[in-house]
C-alpha positions, 0 to 999 in steps of 0.5 A, spaced: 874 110 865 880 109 862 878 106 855 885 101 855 887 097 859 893 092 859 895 085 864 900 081 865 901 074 866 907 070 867 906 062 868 912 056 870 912 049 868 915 042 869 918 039 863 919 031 864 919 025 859 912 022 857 908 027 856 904 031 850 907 038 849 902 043 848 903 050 846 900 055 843 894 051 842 898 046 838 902 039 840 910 040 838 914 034 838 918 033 843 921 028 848 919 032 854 912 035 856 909 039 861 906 037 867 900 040 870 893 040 871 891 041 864 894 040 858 900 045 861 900 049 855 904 054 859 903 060 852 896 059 853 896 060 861 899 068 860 896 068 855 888 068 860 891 070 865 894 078 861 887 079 859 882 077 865 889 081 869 887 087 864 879 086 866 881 086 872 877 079 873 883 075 877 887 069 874 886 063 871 887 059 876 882 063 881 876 060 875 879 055 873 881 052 880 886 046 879 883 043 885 877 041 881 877 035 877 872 038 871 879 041 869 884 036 869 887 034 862 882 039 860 884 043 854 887 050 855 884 052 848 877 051 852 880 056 858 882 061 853 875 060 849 872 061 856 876 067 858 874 071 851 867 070 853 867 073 860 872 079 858 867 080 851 861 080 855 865 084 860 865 089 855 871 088 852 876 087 846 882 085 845 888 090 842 893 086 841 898 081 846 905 080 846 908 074 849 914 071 850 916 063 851 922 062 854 925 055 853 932 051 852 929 046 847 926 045 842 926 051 837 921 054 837 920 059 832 919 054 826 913 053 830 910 060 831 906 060 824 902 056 827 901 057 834 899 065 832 894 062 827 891 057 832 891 062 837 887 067 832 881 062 831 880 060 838 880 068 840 876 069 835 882 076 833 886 078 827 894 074 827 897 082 827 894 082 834 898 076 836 906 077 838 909 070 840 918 071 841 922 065 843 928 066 846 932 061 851 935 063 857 943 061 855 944 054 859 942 058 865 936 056 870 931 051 870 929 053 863 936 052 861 937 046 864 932 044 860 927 042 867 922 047 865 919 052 860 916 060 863 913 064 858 911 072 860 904 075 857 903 083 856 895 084 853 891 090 851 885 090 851 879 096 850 871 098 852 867 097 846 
């Protein structure tokens, strides 16, 4: 067996008025929010869904179905705890992840600090394993029109 292994995790979101906008595990002011199941913390989501992809132990919303109502409104930091505890009792650690959040507005590198300083205390891993890129995507597209966010997610981890 190959002692790496790597995962990829890609997740959409709506964005409309009236709700709280979680991302990386941290709330940004904004006049939009994204809908979901959860808190909707769409950077969270690729994120779980790149590691339990890399240990091969499905996606996100195969452990945590949004059709149960135990997880509704739930905080996406508790899921991304969960996911560490399954993928550390599986074996594994993770090396490091690079993620990508695609969204119009707000800026978001102002932001980035404190997401990767987040993330690093709930998984419980070192703020050089964490990579958090913004970009936009020029105006076009749902992202552009500013109807939605996406985010990509690559993760390696390794048996320990």
């Amino acid at each position: 067996m190959v002692p790496f292994r790597i995962g990829f995790g890609y997740d959409v979101h709506q964005l409309q008025p009236g709700y709280d906008f979680w991302l990386g595990g941290i709330k940004i002011d904004h006049e939009k929010g994204a809908v979901g199941h959860s808190d909707a913390d769409v950077l969270i989501h690729v994120i779980c869904d790149a590691l339990l992809g890399a240990a091969n132990m499905r996606n996100i919303g195969y452990h945590f179905s949004d059709k149960d109502p135990k997880f509704k409104g739930i905080d996406s930091k508790i899921l991304l705890t969960e996911v560490m505890k399954m993928i550390r009792e599986a074996g594994y650690e993770v090396g490091n992840f690079d993620s990508t959040v695609c969204l119009q507005v707000p800026k978001l590198n102002p932001h980035i600090p404190a997401m990767k300083a987040c993330l690093a205390q709930v998984m419980n891993v070192e703020e050089d394993a964490i990579s958090i890129k913004a970009t936009t995507s020029e105006h076009l597209g749902f992202v552009g029109r500013t109807e939605g966010i996406a985010a990509y997610c690559t993760a390696l981890i390794y048996k320990v």
